[in-house]
N, C-alpha and C positions, 0 to 999 in steps of 0.2 A: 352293404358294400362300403357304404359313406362310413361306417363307423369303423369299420376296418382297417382303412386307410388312415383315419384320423388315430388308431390305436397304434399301427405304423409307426406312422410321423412320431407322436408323441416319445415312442417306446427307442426312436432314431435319435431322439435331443435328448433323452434321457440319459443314452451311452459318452453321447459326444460334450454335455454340459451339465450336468445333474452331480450334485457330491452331498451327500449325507445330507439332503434334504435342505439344504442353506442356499441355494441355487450356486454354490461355489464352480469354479468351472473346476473339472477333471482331467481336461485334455481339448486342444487343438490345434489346426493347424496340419494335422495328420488326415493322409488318406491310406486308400490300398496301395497306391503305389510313388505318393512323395512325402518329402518333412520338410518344411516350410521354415527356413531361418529366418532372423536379419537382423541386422544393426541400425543406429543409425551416426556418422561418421563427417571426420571434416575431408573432403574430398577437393574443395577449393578453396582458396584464403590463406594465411597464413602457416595453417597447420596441413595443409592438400599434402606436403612431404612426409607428414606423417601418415595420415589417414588411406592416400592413395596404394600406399604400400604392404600397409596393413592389409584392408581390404581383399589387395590382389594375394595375399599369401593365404588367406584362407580359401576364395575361390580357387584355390589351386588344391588344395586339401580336398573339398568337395568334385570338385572337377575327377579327380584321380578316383575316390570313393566311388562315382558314378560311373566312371568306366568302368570299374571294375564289379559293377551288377547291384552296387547303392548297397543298402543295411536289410537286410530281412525284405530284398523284392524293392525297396523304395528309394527313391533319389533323393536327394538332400537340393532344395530348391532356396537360395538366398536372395532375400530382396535387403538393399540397402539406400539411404536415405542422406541427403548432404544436409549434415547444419551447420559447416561452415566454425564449428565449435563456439558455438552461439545457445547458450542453454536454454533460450526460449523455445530454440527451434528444435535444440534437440527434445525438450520435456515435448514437445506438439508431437515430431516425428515419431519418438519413443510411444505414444500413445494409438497414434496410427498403427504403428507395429501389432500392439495387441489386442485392439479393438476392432479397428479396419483388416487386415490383413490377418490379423488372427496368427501372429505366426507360435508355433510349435516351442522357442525358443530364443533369446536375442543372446545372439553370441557372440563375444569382441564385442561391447558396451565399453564406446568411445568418449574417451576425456574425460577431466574432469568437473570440467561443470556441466554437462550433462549427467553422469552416472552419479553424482550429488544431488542433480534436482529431481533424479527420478526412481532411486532407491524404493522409498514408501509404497510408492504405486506397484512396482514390479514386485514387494512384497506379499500387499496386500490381495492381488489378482492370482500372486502364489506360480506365474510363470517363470521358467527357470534359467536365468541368467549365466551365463559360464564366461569366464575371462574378461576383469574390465578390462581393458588399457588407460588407467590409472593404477592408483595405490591410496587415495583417501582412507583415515582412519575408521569414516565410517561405514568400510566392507567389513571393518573386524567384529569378528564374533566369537567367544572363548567356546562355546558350548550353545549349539543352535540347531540341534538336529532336525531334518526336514526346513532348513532353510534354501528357499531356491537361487537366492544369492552367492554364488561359488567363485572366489575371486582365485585365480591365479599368480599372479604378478605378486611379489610383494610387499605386504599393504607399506607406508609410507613412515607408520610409525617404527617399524620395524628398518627399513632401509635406512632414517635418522640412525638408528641407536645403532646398526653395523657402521657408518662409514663414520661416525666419534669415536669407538673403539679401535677402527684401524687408525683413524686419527693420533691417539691418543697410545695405543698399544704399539703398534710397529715401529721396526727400525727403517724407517724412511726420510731419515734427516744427516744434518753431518754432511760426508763428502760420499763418494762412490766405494772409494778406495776402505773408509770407517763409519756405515752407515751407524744411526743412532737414534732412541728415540727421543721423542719429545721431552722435554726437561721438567722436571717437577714444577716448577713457578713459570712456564711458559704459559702464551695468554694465546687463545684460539679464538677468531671470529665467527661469525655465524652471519652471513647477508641472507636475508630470506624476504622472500615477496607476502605482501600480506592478502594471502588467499588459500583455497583448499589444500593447493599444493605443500605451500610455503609452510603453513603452520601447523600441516602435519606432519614435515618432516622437524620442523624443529622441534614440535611434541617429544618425536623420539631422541633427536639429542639432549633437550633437557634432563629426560630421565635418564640417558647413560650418562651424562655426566656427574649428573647427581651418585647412581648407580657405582661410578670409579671412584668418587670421593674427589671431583675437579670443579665442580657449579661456580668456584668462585673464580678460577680459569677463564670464563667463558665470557664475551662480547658480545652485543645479538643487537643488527641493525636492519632495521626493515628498509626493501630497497624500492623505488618503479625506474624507470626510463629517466625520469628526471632527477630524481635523487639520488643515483646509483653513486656517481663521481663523489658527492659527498659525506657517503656515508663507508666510501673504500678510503678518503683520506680521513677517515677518522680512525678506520682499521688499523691503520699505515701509522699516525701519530701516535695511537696504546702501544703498538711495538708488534703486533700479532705474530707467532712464526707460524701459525697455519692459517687457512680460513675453510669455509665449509659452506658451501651452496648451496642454500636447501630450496628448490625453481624447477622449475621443468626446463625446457630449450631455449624460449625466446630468450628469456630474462638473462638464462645462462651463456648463451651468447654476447649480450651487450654487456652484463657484469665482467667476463673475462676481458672485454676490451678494454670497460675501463680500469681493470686492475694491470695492462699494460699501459694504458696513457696516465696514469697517476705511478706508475711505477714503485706497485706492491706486489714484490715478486717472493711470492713465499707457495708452500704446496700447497696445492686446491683439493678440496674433498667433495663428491658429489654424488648426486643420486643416479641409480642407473637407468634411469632416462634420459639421461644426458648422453650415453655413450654415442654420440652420435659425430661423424667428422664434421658434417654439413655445420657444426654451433660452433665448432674451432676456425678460425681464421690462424694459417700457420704461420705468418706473418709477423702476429702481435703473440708468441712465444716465446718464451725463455727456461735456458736448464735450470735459472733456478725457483721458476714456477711452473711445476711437473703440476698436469692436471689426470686428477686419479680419480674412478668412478668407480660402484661398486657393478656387478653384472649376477647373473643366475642363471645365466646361459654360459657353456662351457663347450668350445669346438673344437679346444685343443685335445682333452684327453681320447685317449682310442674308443672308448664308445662314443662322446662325443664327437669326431671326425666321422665316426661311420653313421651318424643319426644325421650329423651336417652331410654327407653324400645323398641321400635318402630325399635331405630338404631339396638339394641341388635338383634331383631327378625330377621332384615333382614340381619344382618351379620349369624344366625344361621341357614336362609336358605341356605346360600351356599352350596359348595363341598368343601369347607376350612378342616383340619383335625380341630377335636376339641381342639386341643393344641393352635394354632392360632388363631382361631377362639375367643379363652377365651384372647389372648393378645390382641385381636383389640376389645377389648369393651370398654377398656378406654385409643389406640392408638388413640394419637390427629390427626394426618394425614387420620390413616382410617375414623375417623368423616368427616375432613378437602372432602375427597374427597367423602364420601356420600353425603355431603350436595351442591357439587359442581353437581353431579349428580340430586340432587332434585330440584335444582334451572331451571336446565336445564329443566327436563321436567316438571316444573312448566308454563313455555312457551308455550312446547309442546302442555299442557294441555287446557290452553288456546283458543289458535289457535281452538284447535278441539270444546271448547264452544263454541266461536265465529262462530262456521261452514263455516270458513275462509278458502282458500286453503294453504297449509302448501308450503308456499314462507320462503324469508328469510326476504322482508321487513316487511310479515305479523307477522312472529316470532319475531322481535322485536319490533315492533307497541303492541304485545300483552306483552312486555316482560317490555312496559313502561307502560300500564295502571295505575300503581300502585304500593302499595309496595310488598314487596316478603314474606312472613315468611321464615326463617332460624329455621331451625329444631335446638333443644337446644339455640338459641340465639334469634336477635329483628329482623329486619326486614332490606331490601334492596331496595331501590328505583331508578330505573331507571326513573321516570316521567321528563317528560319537559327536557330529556337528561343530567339529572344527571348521573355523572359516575363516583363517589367518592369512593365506598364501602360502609362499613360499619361505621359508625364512633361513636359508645355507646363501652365501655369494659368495663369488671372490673377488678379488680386484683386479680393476686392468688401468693401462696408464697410456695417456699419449704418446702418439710418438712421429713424425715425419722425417720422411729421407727425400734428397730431389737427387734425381739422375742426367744425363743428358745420354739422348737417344736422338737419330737420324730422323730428318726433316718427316714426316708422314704424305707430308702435302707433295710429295713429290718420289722416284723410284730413283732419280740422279743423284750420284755424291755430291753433299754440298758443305761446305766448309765450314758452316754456321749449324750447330746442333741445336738444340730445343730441350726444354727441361721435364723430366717426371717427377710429378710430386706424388708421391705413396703416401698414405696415411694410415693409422692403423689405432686401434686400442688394443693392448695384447696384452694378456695377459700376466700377472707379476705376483701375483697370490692366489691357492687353490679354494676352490670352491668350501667353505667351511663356519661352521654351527658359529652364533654370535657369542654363545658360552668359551668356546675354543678361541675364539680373539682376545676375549678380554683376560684371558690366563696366559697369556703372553706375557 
């Protein structure tokens, strides 16, 4: 009977962790009846505007999944981790994930100095990663088949070399009335932070500039907090008529300020992480420094509005209050992380057509059949070990209106109105190939 049992057990770890004899694991985090996600996120600190948002648009994905009877009988159960975007805590957290908790999948791998310090590991353990929320150059992979690294977003080298070609190709100069493009001998800055962000996206503008035949065009000042002032009035002294931000939000927040208190008012180029109102102060704007971002989510077109209706519903099924609820319909993050969720179990989905056992090599064999659809944008291809992202956007551009609207504080006519300030990035160029910009 003793030995029965022990034949059992052994024959139970064998299905659950045993791979071709290497003790590689094969699968976990699965039961009969849940899949076990998580992430690990900054949820409080500076970046909690990012991350809380995030988070909540994917539990809203899962959430709705589960009502609706989960994937093959199983619920999608997500545990997630605050580090505060602190890569020690995240590489500890990230660990925890797969060791501790064992989960199934880490989906929406947050930031980028976490999903830099913990790449190797998540390779080697061969658990399957889907959607950073980054664009590091180090997701890219030309040809990587059975790679469990599946980035979404796209990667950063890639986001550099579209927003120098819109830089550099469109007629977004001049007047309104005689838009025009940029002038053969005009000089273009480049402020960039010196970190994973920064220096991935300048990666890609160096090679498109090089690419257009402009290298000798180009500026490139590395910026922080302290030297930002001085490195925009150096911009401003070469004559720049563009610049090009290559940062994520903080940086890009304080650089736009002080390219209005140095008063360098020329067109801004940036990465589409930045689309975000909360980094604009409307304030310290100017028409003649229009700040333009690239994006890969598109809400306007009619499939795009009916995939954004779709978002709305399933953000309205929460437990969110409706205050919130009404801010995350058009928070880029809360999209950023429902469609990091839909991706995901677009896989899941898969698997359970294929009437496959829900492995992790099966989860990604299924996960490259083909392309992905992205809810409000194109499409994602993991085939034949592609592992680029996405790489179509379009551009979208600031823009604020202020209105006056009756007192709220009160149901009485009151003589004295109050102001609305609407913000918006909207769109100004359609979603399209970086081959297709540069033949402009």
């Amino acid at each position: 009977m003793k030995k029965f049992l022990l034949l059992v057990v052994v024959l139970a770890s064998a299905l659950t962790f045993a791979a071709c004899g290497d003790d590689k694991i094969e699968v976990q985090g699965i039961t009969d009846t849940t899949i076990l996600v998580g992430n690990t996120a900054a949820t409080t600190g500076a970046y909690a505007g990012v991350g809380v948002p995030f988070n909540e648009g994917m539990k809203a994905v899962f959430e709705q999944v589960n009502a609706n009877g989960g994937i093959d009988g199983r619920m999608i159960e997500f545990v997630t981790y605050d580090d505060q975007f602190d890569p020690a805590k995240g590489s500890t957290y990230t660990e925890t994930l797969i060791y501790t908790d064992k989960v199934f999948a880490i989906v929406g791998h947050f930031g980028t100095p976490t999903v830099g310090a913990t790449l190797d590991v998540i390779q080697e353990v061969g658990v399957p990663m889907v959607y950073a929320a980054t664009g590091i150059n180090a997701l890219y992979f030309q040809e990587s088949v059975g790679n469990p690294v599946m980035a979404v977003q796209p990667i950063y080298k890639t986001d550099g070399r579209v927003m120098t070609a819109r830089a550099l190709q469109e007629a977004l100069y001049g007047t309104l009335a005689t838009p025009a493009k940029l002038g053969a001998t005009a000089k273009v800055g480049v402020l960039y932070t010196n970190d994973d962000v920064g220096n991935s996206i300048k990666a890609g503008v160096e090679i498109e500039a090089e690419e257009l035949g402009k290298t000798a065009n180009f500026q490139y000042e590395a910026v922080t907090s302290d030297t930002v002032a001085t490195a925009v009035n150096k911009l401003k002294t070469a004559g720049v008529s563009a610049v090009i931000l290559a940062m994520n939000q903080a940086p890009f927040a304080y650089t736009l300020s002080a390219m209005h208190d140095v008063g360098l008012n020329v067109p801004v180029f940036t990465s589409y992480v930045n689309a975000d109102i909360t980094a604009v102060d409307h304030l310290k704007t100017a028409v003649d420094r229009p700040i333009y971002t690239n994006a890969w989510v598109d809400v306007f077109s009619e499939a795009g509005a009916a995939a954004a209706g779709a978002y709305v519903a399933c953000i309205n099924s929460t437990d969110l209050d409706q205050a919130t609820k009404i801010a995350y319909y058009g928070n880029s993050f809360a999209i950023a992380g429902y469609i990091a969720a839909m991706v995901f179990v677009e896989g899941l989905r898969r698997v359970e057509t294929n009437e496959d056992e829900l492995t992790w090599k099966n989860y990604i064999a299924a996960m490259e059949e083909g392309p992905i659809d992205i809810p409000m944008g194109g499409t994602v291809d993991f085939s034949d070990g592609k592992r680029w992202g996405i790489d179509s956007m379009s551009l979208l551009k600031y823009s604020y209106t202020i209105t006056l609207g009756d007192n709220p504080a009160t149901t009485e006519v009151v003589e004295t109105d109050f102001e609305i300030l609407t913000e918006a990035f909207a769109k100004v160029r359609e979603i399209e190939t970086l081959t297709a910009i540069e033949a402009k």
